[in-house]
TORKOLMI-41074 format. One record per residue (C-alpha): residue number from 1; residue in three letters; y, x, z. Coordinates in nm, 2 decimals. Each point is the difference from the previous one (the first is absolute). Layout:
N
+-----+---------+--------+--------+--------+
| num | residuo |      y |      x |      z |
+-----+---------+--------+--------+--------+
| NUM |     ALA |      Y |      X |      Z |
...
+-----+---------+--------+--------+--------+
//
This chain:
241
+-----+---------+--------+--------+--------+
| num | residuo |      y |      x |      z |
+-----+---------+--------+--------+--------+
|   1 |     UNK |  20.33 |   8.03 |  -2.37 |
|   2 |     UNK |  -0.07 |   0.26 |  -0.27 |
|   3 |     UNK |  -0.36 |   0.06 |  -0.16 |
|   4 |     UNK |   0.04 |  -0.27 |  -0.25 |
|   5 |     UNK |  -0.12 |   0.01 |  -0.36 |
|   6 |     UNK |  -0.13 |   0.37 |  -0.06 |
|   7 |     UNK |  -0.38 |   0.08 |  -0.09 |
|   8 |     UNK |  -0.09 |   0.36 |   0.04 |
|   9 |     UNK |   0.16 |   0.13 |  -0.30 |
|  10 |     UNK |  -0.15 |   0.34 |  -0.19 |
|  11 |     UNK |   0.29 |   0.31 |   0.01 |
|  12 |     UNK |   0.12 |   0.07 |  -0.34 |
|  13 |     UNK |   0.19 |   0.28 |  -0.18 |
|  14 |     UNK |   0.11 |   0.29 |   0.17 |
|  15 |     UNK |  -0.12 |  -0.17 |   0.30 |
|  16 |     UNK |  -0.38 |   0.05 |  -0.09 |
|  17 |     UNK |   0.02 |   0.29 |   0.03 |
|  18 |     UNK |   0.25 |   0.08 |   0.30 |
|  19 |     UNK |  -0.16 |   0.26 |   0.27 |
|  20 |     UNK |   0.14 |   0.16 |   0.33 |
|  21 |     UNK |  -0.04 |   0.37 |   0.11 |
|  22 |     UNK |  -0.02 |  -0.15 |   0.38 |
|  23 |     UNK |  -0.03 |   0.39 |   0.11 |
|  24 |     UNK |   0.37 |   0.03 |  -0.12 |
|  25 |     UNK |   0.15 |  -0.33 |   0.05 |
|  26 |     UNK |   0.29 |  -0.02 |   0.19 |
|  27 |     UNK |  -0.01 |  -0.34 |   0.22 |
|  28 |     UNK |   0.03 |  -0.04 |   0.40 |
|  29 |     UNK |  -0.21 |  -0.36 |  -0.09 |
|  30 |     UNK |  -0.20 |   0.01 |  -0.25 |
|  31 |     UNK |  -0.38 |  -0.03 |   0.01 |
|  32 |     UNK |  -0.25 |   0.15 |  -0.24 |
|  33 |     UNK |  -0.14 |  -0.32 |  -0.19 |
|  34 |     UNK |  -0.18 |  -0.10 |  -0.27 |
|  35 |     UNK |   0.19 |   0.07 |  -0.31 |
|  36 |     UNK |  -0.12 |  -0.36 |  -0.15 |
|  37 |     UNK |   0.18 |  -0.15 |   0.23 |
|  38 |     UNK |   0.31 |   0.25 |   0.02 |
|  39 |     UNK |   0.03 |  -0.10 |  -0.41 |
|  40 |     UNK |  -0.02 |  -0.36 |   0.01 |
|  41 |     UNK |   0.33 |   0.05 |   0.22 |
|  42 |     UNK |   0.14 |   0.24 |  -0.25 |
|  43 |     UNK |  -0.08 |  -0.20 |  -0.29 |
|  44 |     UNK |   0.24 |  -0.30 |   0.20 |
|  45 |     UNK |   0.29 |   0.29 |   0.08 |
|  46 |     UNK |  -0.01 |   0.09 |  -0.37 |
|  47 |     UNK |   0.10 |  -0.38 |  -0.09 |
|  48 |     UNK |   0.30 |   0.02 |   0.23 |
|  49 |     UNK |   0.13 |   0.34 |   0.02 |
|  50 |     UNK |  -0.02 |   0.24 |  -0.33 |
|  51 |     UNK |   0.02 |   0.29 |   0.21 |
|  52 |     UNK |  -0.31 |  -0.04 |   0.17 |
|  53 |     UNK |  -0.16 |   0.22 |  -0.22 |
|  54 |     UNK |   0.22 |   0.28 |   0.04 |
|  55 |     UNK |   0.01 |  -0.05 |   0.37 |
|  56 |     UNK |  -0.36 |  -0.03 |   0.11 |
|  57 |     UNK |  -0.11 |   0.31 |  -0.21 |
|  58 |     UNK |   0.26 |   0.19 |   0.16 |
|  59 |     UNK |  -0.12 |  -0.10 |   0.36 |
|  60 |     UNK |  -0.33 |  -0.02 |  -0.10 |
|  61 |     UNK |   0.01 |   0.40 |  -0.12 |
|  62 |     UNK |   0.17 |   0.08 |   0.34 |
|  63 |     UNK |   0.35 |   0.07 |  -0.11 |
|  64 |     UNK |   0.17 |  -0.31 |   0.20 |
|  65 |     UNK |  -0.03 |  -0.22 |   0.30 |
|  66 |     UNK |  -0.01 |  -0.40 |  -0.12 |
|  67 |     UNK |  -0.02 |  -0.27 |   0.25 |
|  68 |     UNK |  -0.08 |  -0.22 |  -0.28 |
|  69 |     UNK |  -0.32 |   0.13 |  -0.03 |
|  70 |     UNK |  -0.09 |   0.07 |   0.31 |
|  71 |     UNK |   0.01 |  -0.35 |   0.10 |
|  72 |     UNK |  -0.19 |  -0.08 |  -0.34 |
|  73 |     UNK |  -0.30 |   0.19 |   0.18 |
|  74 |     UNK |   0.02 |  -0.24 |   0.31 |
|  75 |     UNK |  -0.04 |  -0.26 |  -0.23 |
|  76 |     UNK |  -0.26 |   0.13 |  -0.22 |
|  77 |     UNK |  -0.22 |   0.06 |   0.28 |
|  78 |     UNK |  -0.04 |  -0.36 |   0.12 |
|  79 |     UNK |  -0.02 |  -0.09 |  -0.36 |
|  80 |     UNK |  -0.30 |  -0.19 |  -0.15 |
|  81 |     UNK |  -0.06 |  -0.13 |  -0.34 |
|  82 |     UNK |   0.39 |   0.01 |  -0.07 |
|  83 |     UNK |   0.08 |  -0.18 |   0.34 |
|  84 |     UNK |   0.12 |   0.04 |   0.35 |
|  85 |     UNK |  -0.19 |  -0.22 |   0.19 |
|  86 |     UNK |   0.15 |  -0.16 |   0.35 |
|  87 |     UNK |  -0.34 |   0.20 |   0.19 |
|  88 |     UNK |   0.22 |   0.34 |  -0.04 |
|  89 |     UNK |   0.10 |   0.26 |   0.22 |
|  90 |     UNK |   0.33 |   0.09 |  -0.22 |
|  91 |     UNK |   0.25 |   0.17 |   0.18 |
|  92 |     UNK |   0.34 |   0.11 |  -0.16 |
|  93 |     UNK |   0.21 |  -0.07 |   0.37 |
|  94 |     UNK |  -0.05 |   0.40 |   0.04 |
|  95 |     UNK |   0.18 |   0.09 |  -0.30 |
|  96 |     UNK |   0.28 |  -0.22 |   0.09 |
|  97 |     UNK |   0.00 |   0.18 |   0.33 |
|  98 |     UNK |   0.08 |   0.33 |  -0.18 |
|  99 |     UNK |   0.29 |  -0.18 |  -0.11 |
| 100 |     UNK |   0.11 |  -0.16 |   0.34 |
| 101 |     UNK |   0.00 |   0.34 |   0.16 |
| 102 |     UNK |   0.22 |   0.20 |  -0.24 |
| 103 |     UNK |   0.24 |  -0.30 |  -0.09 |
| 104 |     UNK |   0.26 |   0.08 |   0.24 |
| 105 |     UNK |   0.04 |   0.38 |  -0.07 |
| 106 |     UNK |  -0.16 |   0.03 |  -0.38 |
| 107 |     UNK |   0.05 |  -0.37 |  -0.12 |
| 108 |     UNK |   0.00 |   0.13 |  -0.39 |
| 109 |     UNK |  -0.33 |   0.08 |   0.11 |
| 110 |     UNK |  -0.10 |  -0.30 |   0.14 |
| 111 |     UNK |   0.15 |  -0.19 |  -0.28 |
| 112 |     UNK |  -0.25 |   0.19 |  -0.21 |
| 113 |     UNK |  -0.29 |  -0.07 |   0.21 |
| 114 |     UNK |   0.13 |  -0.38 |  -0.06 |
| 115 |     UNK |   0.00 |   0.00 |  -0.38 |
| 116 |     UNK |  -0.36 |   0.13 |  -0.02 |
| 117 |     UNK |  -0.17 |  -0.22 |   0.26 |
| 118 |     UNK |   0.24 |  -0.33 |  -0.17 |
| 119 |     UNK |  -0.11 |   0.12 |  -0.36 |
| 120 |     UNK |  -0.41 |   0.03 |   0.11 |
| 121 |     UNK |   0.02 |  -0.32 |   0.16 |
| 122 |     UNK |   0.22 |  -0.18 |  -0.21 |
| 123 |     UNK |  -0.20 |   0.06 |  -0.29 |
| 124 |     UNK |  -0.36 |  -0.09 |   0.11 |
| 125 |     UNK |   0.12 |  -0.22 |   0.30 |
| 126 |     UNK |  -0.15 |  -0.30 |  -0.26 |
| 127 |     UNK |  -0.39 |   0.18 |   0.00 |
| 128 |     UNK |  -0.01 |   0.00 |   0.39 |
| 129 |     UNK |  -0.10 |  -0.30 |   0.20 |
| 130 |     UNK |   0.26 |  -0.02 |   0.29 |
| 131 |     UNK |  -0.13 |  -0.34 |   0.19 |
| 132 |     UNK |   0.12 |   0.22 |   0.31 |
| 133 |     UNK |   0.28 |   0.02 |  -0.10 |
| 134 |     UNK |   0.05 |   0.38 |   0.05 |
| 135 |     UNK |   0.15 |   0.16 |  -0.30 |
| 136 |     UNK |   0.26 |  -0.28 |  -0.10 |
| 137 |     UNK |   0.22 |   0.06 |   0.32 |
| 138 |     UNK |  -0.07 |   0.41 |  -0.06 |
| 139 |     UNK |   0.11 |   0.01 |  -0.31 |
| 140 |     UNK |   0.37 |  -0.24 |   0.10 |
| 141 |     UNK |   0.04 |   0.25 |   0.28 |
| 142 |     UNK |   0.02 |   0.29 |  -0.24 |
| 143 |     UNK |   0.23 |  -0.16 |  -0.21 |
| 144 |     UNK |   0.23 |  -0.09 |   0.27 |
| 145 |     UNK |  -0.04 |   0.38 |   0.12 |
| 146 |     UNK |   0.06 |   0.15 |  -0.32 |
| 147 |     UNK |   0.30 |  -0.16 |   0.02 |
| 148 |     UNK |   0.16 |   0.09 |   0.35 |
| 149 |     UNK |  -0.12 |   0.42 |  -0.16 |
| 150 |     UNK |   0.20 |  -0.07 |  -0.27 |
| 151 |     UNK |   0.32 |  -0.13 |   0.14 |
| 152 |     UNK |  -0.06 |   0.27 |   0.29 |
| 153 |     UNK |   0.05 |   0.27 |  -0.29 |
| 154 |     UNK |   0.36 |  -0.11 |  -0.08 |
| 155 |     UNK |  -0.04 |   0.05 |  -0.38 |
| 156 |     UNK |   0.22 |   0.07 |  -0.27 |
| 157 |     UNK |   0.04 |  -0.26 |  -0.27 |
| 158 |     UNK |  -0.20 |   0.21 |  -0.23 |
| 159 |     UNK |  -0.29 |   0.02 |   0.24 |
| 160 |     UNK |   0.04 |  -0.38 |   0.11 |
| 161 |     UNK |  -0.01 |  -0.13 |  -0.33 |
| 162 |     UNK |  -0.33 |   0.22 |  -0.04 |
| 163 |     UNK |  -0.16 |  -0.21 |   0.30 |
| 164 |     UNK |   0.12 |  -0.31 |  -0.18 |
| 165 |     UNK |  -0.13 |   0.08 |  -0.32 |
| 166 |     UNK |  -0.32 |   0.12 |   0.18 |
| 167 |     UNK |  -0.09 |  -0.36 |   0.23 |
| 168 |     UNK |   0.14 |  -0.21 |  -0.33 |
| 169 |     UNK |  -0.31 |   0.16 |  -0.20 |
| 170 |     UNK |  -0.24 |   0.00 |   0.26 |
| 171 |     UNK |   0.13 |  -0.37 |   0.08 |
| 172 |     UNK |  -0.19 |  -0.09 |  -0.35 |
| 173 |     UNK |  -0.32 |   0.18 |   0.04 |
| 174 |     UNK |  -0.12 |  -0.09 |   0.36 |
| 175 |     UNK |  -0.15 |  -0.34 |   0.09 |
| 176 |     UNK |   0.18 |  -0.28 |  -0.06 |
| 177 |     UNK |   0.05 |  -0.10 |   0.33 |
| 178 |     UNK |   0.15 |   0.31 |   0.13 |
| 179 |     UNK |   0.29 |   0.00 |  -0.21 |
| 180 |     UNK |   0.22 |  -0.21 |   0.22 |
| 181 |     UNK |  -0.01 |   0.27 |   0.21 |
| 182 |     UNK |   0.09 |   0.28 |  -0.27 |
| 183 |     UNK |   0.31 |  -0.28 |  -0.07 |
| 184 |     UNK |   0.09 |   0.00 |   0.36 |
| 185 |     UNK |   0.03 |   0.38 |   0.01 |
| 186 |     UNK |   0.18 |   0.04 |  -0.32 |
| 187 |     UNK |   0.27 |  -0.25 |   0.09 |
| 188 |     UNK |   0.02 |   0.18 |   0.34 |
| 189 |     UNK |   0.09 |   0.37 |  -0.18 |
| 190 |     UNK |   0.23 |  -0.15 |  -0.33 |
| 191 |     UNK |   0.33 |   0.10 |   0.16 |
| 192 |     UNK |   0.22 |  -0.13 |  -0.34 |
| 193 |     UNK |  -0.04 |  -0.12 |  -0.32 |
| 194 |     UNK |  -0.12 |   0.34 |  -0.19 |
| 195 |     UNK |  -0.29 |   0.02 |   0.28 |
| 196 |     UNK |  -0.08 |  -0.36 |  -0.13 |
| 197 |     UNK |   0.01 |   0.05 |  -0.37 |
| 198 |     UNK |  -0.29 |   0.33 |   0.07 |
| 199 |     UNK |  -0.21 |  -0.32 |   0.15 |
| 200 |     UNK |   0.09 |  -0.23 |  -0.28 |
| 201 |     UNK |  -0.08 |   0.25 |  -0.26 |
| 202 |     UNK |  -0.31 |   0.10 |   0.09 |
| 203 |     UNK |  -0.13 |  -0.43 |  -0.01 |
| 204 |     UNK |   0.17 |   0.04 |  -0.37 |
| 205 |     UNK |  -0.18 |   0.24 |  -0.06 |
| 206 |     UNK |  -0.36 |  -0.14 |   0.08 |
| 207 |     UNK |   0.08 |  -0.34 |  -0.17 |
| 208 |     UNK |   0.04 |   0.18 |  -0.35 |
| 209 |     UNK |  -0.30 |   0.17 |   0.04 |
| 210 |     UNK |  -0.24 |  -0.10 |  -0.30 |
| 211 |     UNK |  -0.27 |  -0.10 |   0.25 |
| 212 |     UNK |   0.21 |  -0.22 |   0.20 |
| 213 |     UNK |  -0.18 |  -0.30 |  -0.05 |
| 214 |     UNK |  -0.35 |   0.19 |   0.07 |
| 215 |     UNK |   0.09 |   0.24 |   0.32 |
| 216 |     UNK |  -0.27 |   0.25 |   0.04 |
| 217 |     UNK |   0.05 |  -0.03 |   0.37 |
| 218 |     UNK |  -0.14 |  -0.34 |   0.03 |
| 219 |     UNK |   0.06 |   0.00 |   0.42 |
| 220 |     UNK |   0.37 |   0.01 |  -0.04 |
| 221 |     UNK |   0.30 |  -0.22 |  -0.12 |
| 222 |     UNK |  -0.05 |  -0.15 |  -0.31 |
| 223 |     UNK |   0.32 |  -0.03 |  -0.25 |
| 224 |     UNK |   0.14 |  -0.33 |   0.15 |
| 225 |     UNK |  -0.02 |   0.16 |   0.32 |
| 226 |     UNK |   0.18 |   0.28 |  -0.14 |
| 227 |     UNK |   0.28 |  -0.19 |  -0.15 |
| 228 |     UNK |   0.02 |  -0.19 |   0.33 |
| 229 |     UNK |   0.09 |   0.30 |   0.16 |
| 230 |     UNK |   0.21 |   0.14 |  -0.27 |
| 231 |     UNK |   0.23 |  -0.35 |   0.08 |
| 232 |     UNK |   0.03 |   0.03 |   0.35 |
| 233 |     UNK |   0.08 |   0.41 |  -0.06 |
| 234 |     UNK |   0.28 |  -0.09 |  -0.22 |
| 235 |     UNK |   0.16 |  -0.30 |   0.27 |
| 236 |     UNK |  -0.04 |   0.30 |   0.22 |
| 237 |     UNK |   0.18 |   0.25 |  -0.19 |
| 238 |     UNK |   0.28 |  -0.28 |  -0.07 |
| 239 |     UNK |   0.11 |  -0.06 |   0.39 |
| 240 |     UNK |   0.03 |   0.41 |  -0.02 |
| 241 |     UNK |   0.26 |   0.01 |  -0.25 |
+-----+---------+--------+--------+--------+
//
């Protein structure tokens, strides 16, 4: 699946004219790649996330470490004409390794690691050709590991109810497929009914948006598969009252 529908688009706003100081960057896995390619991935980010702005000039100047964008240059760099293609040599199994051996003693850490590779691939997951089936299975594994970091931490309602607010958001902006497993998770870590009504809030949220019926991120759910979820969310939050 994924690679469906997309033509090699042209970057556009702030994206045009996005740069990287690669002598500063701070990134255990990043590559130095064309920037063509590195912008056409931004320009995507920009549609799901509003902060990507914010967050890739702040790695991109040095100041930060994002796994988001290092695994953006793995996938610009097998890139071509917008796609890529099935011939590729894309590896993103050693930055989930990074993860897999801190998860035990560090696992905010390795949660971390998680939300970046999840938010690079769940994004562009839709522009690669995965016929073999590779990045499909990575990308459920992380989710599923996220998870176990998260309930390894033992968090406070506060800092659970971030999480949930967190995977409920980044349930709407990945590919469409993927959010089953986002659901899975998030029904996993709602411990009563306030945990629920963070989930339920943030689906309320996106179906009053004013561009509901147009969503920029054409790869993900569209509003009936929103308010879909939005149903099931609140039969969940019912049997936790």
């Amino acid at each position: 699946m994924g690679g469906g529908g997309r033509i090699g688009m042209v970057a556009r706003g702030w994206t045009k004219y996005a740069s990287v100081d690669w002598k500063k960057v701070v990134a255990a896995h990043a590559m130095r790649v064309p920037i063509r390619n590195l912008r056409e991935l931004l320009w995507e980010e920009a549609l799901a996330d509003g902060n990507t702005r914010e967050r890739f000039e702040r790695w991109a100047r040095g100041e930060c470490r994002d796994v988001r964008f290092e695994a953006d240059t793995r996938i610009a760099s097998e890139m071509q004409h917008g796609f890529v293609p099935d011939y590729n040599t894309l590896d993103l199994y050693d930055i989930k390794r990074e993860a897999e051996t801190v998860w035990r003693d560090r696992p905010e850490m390795a949660e971390r690691v998680y939300m970046g590779l999840t938010e690079s691939l769940g994004v562009h997951y839709n522009m690669m050709d995965d016929s073999y089936g590779t990045f499909w299975p990575l990308f459920e594994e992380c989710i599923k590991d996220m998870g176990d970091c998260i309930k390894r931490q033992n968090l406070a309602a506060e800092d659970r109810r971030r999480r949930i607010d967190y995977l409920a958001y980044w349930s709407l902006v990945v590919f469409t497929d993927f959010m089953v497993y986002y659901e899975n998770l998030l029904a996993e870590l709602c411990a009563d009914a306030e945990d629920f009504d963070v989930w339920r809030g943030v689906l309320e949220d996106e179906l009053r948006d004013d561009d509901i019926e147009d969503r920029g991120c054409y790869w993900a759910v569209d509003k009936a598969g929103i308010e879909e979820a939005l149903s099931r969310v609140l039969e969940m939050r019912r049997g936790a009252l």
